[in-house]
N, C-alpha and C positions, 0 to 999 in steps of 0.2 A: 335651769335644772328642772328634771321632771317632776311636776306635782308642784311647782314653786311659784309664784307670784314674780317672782325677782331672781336675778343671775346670780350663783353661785360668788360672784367679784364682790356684788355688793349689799349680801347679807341672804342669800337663800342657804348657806349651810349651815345659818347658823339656828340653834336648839334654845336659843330664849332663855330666859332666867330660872336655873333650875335651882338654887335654896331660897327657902324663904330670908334669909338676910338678905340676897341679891334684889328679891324682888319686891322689901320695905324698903332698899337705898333708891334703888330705881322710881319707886313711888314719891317717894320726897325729892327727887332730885328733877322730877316733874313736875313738881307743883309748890316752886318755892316763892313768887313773885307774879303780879301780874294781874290777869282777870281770872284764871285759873286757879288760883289758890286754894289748897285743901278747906279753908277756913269760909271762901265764898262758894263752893262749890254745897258746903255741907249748909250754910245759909238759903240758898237757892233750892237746895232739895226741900228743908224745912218749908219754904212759902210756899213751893207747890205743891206738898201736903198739907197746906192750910186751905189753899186754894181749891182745893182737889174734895177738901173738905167739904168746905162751903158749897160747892156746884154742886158735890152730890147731897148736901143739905136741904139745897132749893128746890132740886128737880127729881126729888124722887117723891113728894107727898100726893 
């Protein structure tokens, strides 16, 4: 398809998640198991806003 990454067969016509119900099932339904989990993803951001902390703690005096 024009303008599409990908052939109309296998997902260019398609218009993505358009209510927000759709696109909190979809969100949980990604991230229910694994290394990926809502729960380690938001862990990880925390330490690299600790981290992020720190570096710019050190190296801005």
């Amino acid at each position: 398809m024009h303008g599409k990454r990908i052939c109309m067969f296998h997902g260019g016509k398609s218009t993505g998640l358009v209510t927000e119900d759709g696109r909190k099932r979809c969100a949980i339904a990604k991230t229910v198991y694994g290394y990926e989990t809502r729960a380690a993803r938001e862990y990880r951001a925390k330490k690299f806003r600790e981290l992020k902390a720190l570096f710019d703690s050190m190296y801005l005096r």
